[in-house]
Every structure is written in C-alpha cells, then in structure tokens.
N, C-alpha and C positions, 0 to 999 in steps of 0.2 A: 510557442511554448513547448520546453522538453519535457518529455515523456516523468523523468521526475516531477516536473513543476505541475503536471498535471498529477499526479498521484498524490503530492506532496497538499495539492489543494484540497481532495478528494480525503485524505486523513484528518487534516486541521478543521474541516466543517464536519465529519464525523464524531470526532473526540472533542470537539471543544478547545485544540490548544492554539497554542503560536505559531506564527509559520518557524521561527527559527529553533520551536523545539523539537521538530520534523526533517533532519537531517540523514542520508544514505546510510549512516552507521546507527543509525537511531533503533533503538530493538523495541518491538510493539508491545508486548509484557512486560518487559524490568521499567522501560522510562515513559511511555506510554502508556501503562496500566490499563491497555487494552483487555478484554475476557476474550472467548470465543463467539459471540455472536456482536461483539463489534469488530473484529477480524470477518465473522460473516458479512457484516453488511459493506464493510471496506471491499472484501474483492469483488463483490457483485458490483459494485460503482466501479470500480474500475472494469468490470468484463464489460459491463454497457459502457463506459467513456469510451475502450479500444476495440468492442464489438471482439472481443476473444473470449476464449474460455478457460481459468482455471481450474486445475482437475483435481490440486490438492494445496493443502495446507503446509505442507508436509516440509523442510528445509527453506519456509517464508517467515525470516524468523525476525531481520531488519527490511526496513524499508529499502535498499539497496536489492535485498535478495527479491525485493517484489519487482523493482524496475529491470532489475537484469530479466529476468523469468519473463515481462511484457513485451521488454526488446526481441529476447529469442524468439517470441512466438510473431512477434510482426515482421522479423527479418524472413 
C-alpha cells in the first residue's frame, strides 16, 4: 500500500467520504469541508500510521501536499 493509499484511507474514515472523492489535488477545506480539528485529528492518524511528526499545518493545503511532506520526512 502507497503511502497515498494509506493516507487517502486515513481521510475517508475521518470525513466520512468516498475513496474517490479523496484525490492528490483534492484541497481539504474547499472540497472536503474539513474545519481545523478534523485536519487535527487527520494528521495525528497519520503521525501514528508513519510514526513521524508533523510540526505544522502551515502549506498542507491538498492531500498531495500531505503525502509529499510524509515522503520527505520518511526519505
């Protein structure tokens, strides 16, 4: 499982939606209608999935910019 499909799982039982309305360019506020503490609880499932630690919110705006940001820190 790639590191999307894991995060991508980790969103859709968060939110409630479809796997395919969870797409890389997917933006977590405009299509998602994510708030701020469903963004919190999203990256804390992902810090415990890949045992990392997100430090900020800050430029995670689509689901893309969260997998890229996981990858850098596992590389």
């Amino acid at each position: 499982m790639s590191t999307f499909e894991k995060i991508q799982e980790i969103i859709v039982d968060q939110l409630d939606k479809e796997t395919e309305e969870v797409q890389m360019e997917t933006n977590f506020r405009e299509e998602l209608e994510a708030d701020s503490l469903d963004l919190f609880q999203i990256i804390n499932d992902i810090e415990d999935e890949f045992d990392i630690k997100i430090e900020t919110e800050e430029g995670l705006n689509t689901v893309g910019d969260i997998v890229k940001y996981v990858n850098e820190q596992l590389a």
